[in-house]
C-alpha positions in Angstrom: 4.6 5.6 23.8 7.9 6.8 25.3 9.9 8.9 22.2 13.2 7.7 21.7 15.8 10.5 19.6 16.2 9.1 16.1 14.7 7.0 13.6 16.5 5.1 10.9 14.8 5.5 7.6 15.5 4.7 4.0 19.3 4.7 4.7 18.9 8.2 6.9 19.0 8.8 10.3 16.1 11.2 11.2 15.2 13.4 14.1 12.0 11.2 15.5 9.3 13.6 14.8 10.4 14.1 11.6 9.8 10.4 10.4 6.9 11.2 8.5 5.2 9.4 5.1 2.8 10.7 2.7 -0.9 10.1 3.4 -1.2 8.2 -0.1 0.9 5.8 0.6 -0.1 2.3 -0.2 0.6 0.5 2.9 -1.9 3.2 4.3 -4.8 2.1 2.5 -4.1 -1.6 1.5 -2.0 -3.0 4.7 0.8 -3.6 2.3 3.6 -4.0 5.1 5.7 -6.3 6.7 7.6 -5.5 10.6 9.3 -7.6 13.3 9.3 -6.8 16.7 12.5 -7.3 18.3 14.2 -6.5 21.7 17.6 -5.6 23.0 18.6 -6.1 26.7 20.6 -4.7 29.1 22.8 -7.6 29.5 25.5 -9.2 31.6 28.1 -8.8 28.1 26.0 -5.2 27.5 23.5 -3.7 25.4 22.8 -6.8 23.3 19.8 -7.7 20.7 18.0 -10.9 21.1 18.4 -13.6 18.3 19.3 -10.1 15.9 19.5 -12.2 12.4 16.8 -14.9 12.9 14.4 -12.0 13.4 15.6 -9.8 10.2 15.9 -13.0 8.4 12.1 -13.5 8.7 11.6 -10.1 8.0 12.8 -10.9 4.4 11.0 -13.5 4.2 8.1 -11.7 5.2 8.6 -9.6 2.4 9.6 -11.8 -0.3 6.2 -13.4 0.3 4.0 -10.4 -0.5 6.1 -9.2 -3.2 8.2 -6.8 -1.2 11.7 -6.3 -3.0 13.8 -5.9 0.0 16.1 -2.6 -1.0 18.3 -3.4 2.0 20.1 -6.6 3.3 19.8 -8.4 6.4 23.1 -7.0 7.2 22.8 -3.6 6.4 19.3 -3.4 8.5 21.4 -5.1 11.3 24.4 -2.6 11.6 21.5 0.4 11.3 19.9 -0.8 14.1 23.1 -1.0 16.5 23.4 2.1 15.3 20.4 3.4 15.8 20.3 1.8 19.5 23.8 3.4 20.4 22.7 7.0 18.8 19.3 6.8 20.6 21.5 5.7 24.3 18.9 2.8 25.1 20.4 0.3 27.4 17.2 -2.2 26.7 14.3 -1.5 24.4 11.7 -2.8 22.0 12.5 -2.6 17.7 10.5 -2.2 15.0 11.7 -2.1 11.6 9.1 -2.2 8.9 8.8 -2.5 5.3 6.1 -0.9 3.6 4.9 0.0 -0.3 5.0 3.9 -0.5 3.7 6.5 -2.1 3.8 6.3 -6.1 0.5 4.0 -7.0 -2.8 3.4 -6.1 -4.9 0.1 -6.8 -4.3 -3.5 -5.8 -1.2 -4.3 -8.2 1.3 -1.6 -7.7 4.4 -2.8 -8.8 6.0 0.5 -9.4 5.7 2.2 -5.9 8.6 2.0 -3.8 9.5 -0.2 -0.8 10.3 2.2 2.0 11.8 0.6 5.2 12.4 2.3 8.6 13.6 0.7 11.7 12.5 2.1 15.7 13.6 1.7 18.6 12.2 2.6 21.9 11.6 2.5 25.7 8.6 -1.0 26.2 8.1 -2.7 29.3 6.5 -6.4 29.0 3.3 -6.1 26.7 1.3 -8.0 29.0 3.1 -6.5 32.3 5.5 -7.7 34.9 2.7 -8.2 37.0 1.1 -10.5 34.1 4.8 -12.3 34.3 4.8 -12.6 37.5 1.4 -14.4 38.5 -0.5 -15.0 35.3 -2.9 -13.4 33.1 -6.8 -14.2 32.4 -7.1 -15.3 28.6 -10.3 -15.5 26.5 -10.5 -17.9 23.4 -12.1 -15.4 21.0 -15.2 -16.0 18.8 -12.8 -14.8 16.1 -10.9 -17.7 14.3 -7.2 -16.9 12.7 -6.6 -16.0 9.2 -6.5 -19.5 7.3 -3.9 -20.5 5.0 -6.0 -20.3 1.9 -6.7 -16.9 2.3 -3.5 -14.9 3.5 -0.1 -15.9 4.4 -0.2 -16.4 8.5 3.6 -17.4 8.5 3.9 -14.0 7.7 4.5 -10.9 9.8 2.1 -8.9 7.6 0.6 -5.5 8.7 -2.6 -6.2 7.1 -3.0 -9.5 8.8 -3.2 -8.1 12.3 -6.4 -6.9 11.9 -7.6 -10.3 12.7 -5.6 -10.5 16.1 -6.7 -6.6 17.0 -10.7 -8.0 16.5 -9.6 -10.8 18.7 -7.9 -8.9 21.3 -10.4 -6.2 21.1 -12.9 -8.3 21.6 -11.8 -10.1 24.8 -10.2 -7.2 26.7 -13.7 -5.7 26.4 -15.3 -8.6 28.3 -12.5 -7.8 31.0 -9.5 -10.5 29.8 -5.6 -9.9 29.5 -5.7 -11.7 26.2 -6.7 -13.4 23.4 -6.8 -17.5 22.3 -7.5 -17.8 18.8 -8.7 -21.1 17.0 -7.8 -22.0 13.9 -9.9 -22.7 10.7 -9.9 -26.2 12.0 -11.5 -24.9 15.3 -7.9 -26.1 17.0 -6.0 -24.3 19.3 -3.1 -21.7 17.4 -1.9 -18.6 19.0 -2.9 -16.0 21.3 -3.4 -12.6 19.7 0.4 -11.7 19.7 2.1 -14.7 21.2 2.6 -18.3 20.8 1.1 -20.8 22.9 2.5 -23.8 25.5 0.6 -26.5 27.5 1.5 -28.7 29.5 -0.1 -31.9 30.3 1.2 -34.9 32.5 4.2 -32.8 32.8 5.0 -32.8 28.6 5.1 -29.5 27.0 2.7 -29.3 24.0 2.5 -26.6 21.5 0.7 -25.9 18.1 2.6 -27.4 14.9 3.3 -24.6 12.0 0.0 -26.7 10.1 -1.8 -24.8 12.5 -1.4 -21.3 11.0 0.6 -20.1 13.7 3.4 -17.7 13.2 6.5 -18.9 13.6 8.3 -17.3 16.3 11.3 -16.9 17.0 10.9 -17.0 21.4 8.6 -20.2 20.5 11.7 -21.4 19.1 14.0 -20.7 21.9 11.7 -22.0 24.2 11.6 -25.3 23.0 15.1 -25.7 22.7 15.8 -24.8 26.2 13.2 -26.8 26.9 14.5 -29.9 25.7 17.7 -28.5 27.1 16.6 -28.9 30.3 15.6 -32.7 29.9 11.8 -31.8 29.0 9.7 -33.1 26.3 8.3 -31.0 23.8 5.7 -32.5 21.6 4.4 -30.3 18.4 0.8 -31.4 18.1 -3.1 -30.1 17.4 -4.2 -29.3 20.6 -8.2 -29.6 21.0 -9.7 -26.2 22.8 -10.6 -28.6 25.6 -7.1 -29.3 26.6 -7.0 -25.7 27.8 -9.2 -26.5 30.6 -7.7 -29.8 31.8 -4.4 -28.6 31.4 -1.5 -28.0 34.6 -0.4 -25.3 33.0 -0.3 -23.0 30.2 1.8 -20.2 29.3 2.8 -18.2 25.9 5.4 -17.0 24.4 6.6 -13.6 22.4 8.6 -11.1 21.9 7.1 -8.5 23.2 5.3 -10.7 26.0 8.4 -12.6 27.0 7.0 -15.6 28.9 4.1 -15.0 30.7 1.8 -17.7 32.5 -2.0 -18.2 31.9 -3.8 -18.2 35.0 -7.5 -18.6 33.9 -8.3 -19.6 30.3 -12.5 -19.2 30.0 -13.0 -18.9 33.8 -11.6 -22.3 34.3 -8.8 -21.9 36.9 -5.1 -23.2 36.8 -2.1 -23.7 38.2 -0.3 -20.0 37.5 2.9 -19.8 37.4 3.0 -24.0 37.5 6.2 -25.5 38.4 7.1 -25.9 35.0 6.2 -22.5 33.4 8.5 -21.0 36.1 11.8 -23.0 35.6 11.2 -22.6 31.7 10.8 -18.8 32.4 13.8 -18.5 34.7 15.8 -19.8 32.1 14.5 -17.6 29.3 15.2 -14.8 31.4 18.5 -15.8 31.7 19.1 -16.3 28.3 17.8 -12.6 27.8 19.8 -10.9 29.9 23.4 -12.9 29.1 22.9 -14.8 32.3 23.4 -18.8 30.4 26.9 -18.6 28.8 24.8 -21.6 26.8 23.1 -19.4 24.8 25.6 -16.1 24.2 25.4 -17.3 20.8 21.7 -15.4 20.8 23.0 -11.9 21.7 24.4 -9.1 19.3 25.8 -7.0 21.2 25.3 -3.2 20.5 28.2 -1.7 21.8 30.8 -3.3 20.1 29.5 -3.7 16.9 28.4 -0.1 16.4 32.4 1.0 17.8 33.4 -1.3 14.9 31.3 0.2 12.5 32.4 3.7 13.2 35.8 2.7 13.1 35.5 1.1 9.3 
């Protein structure tokens, strides 16, 4: 991991190394925590973050849904974290903000320990790599099924939870894959281990529905609507584990992966980067990086809001 200066916790900006938390801490020992994982880009309007409130909004709602009382507001995580990207000089870079229950209580019910919250931000080149981007990745779908409704929460971002997508990715980059596929309880196709998932057959764009216990997130939602931008049609629907394998194309979606094209899904070959995949991904790219006037209305800008805030 590349160190960036500063860290932004509990309402202080701290020197990096000094962003520390006590060993007790619940989070630590229970998984009680919520996070995001965000990116800014170095854009044609400058430093701006990609779809800023949509992401913080679900962090709330994240933590509502375990119990988390939220000490900060949407808007007061937002203007830390132009700050924190200005202070820290990042042009582009990858943000974490997490929630967690602190230090103060042990035992499963422990109302009375503190929410601490910290927001990062540093130097992350595409999670599955630009040479993953570029001409696909081999995927794996994973003996390991995702976390089922009935037992946790999976339209939550939820520290605890991704111990199921670590066994799942752990599992497959072992046997030599880039990624994971995960099933859901139903045995249908959901999510890879920390992206959302596209396929395309007879040139429509198919992609789990939210009964599927995927996550809902928030580059699966801009990819559908540039998608059906573009004149596509994007159908939400179960998608059977065969489909993977008669499939033109697949791809998946995420923040930290971007868009990156599946090239082999269980040995069975496809067409990577399809026709398809690639004008979706040009597009996204675009919308990134401040190229599609269309879709300004995604960026939040650094720059200009930090000036402001230091001028208030």
């Amino acid at each position: 991991m590349e160190k960036a200066e500063y860290i932004w916790m509990n309402g202080e900006v701290v020197a990096w190394d000094d962003a520390k938390i006590h060993v007790l801490s619940h989070a630590l020992h229970y998984g009680t925590a919520v996070f995001e994982g965000i990116r800014a880009y170095d854009t044609e309007i400058g430093t701006a973050v990609f779809r800023h409130r949509e992401h913080l909004e679900r962090f709330h709602r994240s933590a509502s849904m375990y119990d988390l009382a939220m000490p900060y507001t949407v808007d007061q995580i937002r203007d830390a974290t132009l700050d924190l990207i200005a202070r820290n000089g990042l042009d582009s870079c990858y943000i974490r903000p997490l929630a967690w229950r602190g230090y103060g209580e042990m035992g499963l019910y422990a109302s009375s320990a503190p929410v601490d919250v910290m927001v990062a931000t540093w130097p992350w080149g595409a999670y599955l790599g630009e040479e993953g981007k570029r001409n696909g990745i081999r995927a794996k779908v994973a003996s390991w099924r995702r976390i089922s409704p009935d037992s946790l929460i999976p339209q939550a971002k939820a520290s605890g939870q991704y111990l199921n997508s670590i066994l799942a990715k752990t599992e497959t980059a072992k046997a030599g894959y880039d990624e994971a596929i995960l099933l859901d309880y139903r045995g249908m196709v959901c999510e890879g281990s920390g992206e959302n998932i596209f396929v395309v057959r007879d040139g429509i764009i198919c992609t789990p529905p939210h009964t599927a216990s995927i996550l809902d997130g928030i580059n699966r939602r801009s990819l559908i609507q540039i998608a059906r931008d573009l004149g596509y049609t994007v159908v939400e629907r179960d998608i059977a584990r065969s489909e993977l394998y008669l499939a033109e194309e697949v791809f998946l979606t995420g923040t930290a992966a971007e868009l990156v094209p599946v090239r082999e899904v269980d040995d069975h070959p496809l067409s990577a980067p399809g026709e398809i995949t690639r004008v979706l991904q040009a597009k996204f790219e675009d919308a990134l990086h401040g190229r599609a006037g269309e879709y300004h209305e995604w960026l939040d800008p650094v720059r200009a809001a930090a000036a402001a805030g230091q001028g208030s």
